[in-house]
N, C-alpha and C positions, 0 to 999 in steps of 0.2 A: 815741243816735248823734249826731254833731258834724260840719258842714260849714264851711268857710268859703271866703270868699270873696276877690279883693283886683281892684283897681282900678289906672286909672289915675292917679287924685289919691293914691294913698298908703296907702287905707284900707281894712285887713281888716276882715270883718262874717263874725261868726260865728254860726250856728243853731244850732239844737235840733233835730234829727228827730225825728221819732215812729218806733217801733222796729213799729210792726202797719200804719203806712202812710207808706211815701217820698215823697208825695206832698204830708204837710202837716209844717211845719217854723216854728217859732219861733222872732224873731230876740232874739239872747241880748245879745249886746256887741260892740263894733267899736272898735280901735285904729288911730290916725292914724300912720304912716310916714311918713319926711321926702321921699320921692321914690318914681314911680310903679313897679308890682309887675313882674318880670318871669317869676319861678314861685314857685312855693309847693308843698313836697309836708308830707308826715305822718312824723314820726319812724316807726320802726318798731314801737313800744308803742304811738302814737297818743296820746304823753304831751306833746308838744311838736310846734310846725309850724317849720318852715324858711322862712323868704322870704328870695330875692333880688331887690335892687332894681335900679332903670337905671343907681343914681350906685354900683354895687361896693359896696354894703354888703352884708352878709351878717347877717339876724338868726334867732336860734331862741328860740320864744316859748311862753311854759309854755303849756299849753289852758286857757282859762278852766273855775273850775267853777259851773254854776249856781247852789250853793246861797250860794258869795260874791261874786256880781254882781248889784249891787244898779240894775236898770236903770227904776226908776218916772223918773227924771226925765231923762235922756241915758242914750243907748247908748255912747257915750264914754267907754271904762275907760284906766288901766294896768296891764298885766299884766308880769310879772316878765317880763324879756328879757335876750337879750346878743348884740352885732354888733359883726362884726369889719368893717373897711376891705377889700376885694379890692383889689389893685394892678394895673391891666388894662396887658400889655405894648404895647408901643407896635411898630409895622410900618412 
């Protein structure tokens, strides 16, 4: 199972759970976004995640897999993405 996480600076971290205990969780890889997170949910397959940011972008991000994140030396990956602009109406 796979959690992740996002931040104010920009940046999803993603784990590893252990499936016999929720309690312990390995962290796998983290992608840097250009502005801080506002939500994040799960596709509905749990094959991709959605973020939205503060500055209206809109990105949906493959799940990393662990057998091709190679993280001995940085957590720091790029994972296949695509984001659109939102154009926030103005009041």
């Amino acid at each position: 199972m796979m959690c992740v996480s996002g931040a104010v600076d920009g940046t999803l971290f993603f784990f590893e759970l252990e499936p016999d205990n929720m309690q312990s969780y390995d962290p796998l890889c983290m992608v840097k976004l250009e502005s801080p997170i506002n939500d994040i949910n799960w596709d509905s397959l749990a094959k991709k995640i959605i973020v939205a940011c503060e500055n209206g972008k809109v990105y949906i991000i493959d799940r990393p897999k662990k057998s091709q994140i190679d993280n001995s030396v940085t957590y720091l990956v790029t994972l296949p993405m695509k984001s659109w602009q939102i154009k926030m109406m103005e009041f």
